[in-house]
N, C-alpha and C positions, 0 to 999 in steps of 0.2 A: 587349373592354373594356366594363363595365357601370357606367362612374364617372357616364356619365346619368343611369340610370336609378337610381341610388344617389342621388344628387341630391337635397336639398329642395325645389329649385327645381321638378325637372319634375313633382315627389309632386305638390305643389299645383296644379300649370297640368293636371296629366294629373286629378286627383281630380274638378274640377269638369267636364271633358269627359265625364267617365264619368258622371257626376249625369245631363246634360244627355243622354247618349245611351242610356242607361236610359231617361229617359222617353219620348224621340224613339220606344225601340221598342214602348212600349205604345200611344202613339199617332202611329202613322207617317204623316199627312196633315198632322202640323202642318209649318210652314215649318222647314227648314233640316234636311229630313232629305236633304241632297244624300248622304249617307256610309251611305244603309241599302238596300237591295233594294227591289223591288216586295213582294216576301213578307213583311219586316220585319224579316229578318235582316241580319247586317253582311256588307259586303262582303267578298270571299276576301280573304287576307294580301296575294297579288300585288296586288289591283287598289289598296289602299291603299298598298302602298309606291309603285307607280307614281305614283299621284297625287300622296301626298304629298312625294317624292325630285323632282316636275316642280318644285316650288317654287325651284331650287338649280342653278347652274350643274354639268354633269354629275360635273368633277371634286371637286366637293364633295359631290356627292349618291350617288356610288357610294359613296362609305365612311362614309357618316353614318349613325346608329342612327334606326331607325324606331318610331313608337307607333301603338297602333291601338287600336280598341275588338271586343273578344271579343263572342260570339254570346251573355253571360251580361251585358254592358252594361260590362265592367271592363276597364280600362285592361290593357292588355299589350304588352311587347315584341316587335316584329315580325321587327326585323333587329337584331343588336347594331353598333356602331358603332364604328370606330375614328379616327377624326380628332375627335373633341370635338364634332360635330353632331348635331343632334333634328332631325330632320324630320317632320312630323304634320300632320292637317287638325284647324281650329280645328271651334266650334259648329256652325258652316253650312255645312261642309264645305272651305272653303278650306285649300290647303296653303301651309305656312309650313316654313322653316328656319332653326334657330336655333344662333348662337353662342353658347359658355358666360354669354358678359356678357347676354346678351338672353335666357336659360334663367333668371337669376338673377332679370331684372328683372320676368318673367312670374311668376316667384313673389310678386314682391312687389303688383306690379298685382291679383293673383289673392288674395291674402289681407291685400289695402290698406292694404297699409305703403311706408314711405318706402322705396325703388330704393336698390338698396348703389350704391354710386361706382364705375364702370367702374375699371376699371385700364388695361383701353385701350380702345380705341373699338370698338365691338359693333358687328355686321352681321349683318343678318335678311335672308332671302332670302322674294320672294313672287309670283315671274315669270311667273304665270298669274292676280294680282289679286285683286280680293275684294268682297264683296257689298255691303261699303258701312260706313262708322262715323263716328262724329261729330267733325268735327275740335277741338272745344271739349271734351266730358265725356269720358273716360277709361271710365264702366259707360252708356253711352248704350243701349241697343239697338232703336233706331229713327227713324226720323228726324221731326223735330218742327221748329215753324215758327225758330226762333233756334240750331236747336244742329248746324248747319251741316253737313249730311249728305254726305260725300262719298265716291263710288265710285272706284275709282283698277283701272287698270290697272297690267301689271305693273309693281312698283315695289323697291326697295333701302329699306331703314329701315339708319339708323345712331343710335346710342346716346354721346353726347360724353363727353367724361373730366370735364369741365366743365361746367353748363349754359351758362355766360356765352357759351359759342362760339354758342347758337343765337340771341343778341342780334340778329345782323346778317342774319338770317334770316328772310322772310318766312312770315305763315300763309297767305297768297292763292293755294290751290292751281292758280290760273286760267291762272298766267303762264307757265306751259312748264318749268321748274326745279324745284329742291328747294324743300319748307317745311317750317316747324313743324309737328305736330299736338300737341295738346292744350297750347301754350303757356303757360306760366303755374301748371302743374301739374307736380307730383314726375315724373311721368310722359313729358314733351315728348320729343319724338326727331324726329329730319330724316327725310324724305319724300323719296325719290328717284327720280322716273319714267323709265322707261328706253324710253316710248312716249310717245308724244301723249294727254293726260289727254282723258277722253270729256266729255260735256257734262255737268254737274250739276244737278240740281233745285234745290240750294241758291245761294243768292246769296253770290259771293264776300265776305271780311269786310274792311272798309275798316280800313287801317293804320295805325295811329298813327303821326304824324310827331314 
């Protein structure tokens, strides 16, 4: 089944990875070349599905379709898929698994348009974590004195059918639970740690009462 990678959604999330991992291999010392060789080449197909399929609990991740980036910088099919999941490593090499509703929403994030309206509630898998993003801006890429930089171990992202459901939902990832990220924006989705959050350089954001 190739209904992924036939996709809008993943055209656009996969287009801009492939931008970024072009350039990553003309110059391979810049930061976030976790996904290229010492040589500067990409890693073999195995080692990417491995990494990227650890994102995903196994039974979801044996039959999910894989992306990877080719020795020419282009996005390609690794493994085809048949339960409706993408699994891939983002820019910095982080791997992600994604449901059709959070496939869709990464298009829109990716070409900054307004998130189509779940039909049911999306679930992203991310069980090995990530290198860090701002829990305020949506295109942040780095972290800066107010836009609240937070590194998260392994975590669950879900996607509401509603945003109103993340009303009662805190952004203060400090407190051992789920939270909002990016609150306030098209983009918000609950934060689900499935570990004890590591310590932050950011200072947690005081809550509106």
């Amino acid at each position: 089944m190739r209904k992924i990678v036939a996709s809008l959604s993943a055209v656009l999330v996969l287009t801009a990875v492939s931008t970024m991992a072009q350039d990553k291999m003309k110059n391979p010392s810049k930061p976030g070349h976790e996904g290229m060789t010492k040589a500067g080449g990409a890693q073999s197909d195995a080692a990417v599905i491995a990494k990227a399929t650890s994102a995903a609990p196994p039974d979801i991740a044996r039959n999910a379709a894989v992306m990877g980036t080719g020795a020419d910088g282009k996005m390609k099919e690794l493994r085809a898929g048949t339960n409706g999941w993408m699994c891939m490593l983002d820019l910095v090499g982080d791997s992600m698994c994604l449901d059709k509703e959070w496939q869709a929403w990464g298009g829109a994030w990716m070409s900054k348009k307004e998130p189509p309206k779940p039909k049911t509630v999306g679930v992203a898998y991310m069980l090995k974590g990530d290198k860090g993003a701002s829990n305020t801006d949506p295109y942040a890429t780095k972290p800066t004195a107010d836009n609240q930089w937070v590194v998260s171990g392994p975590h669950i992202m879900l996607l509401p059918t509603d945003t109103s459901q993340l009303d009662t939902y805190p952004t203060d990832w400090t407190k051992g639970g789920p939270w909002v990220m990016w609150k306030g924006t098209p983009y918000a989705h609950i934060m689900v740690p499935t570990t004890s959050m590591a310590k932050s350089p950011s200072k947690a954001p005081a809550e509106k009462k």
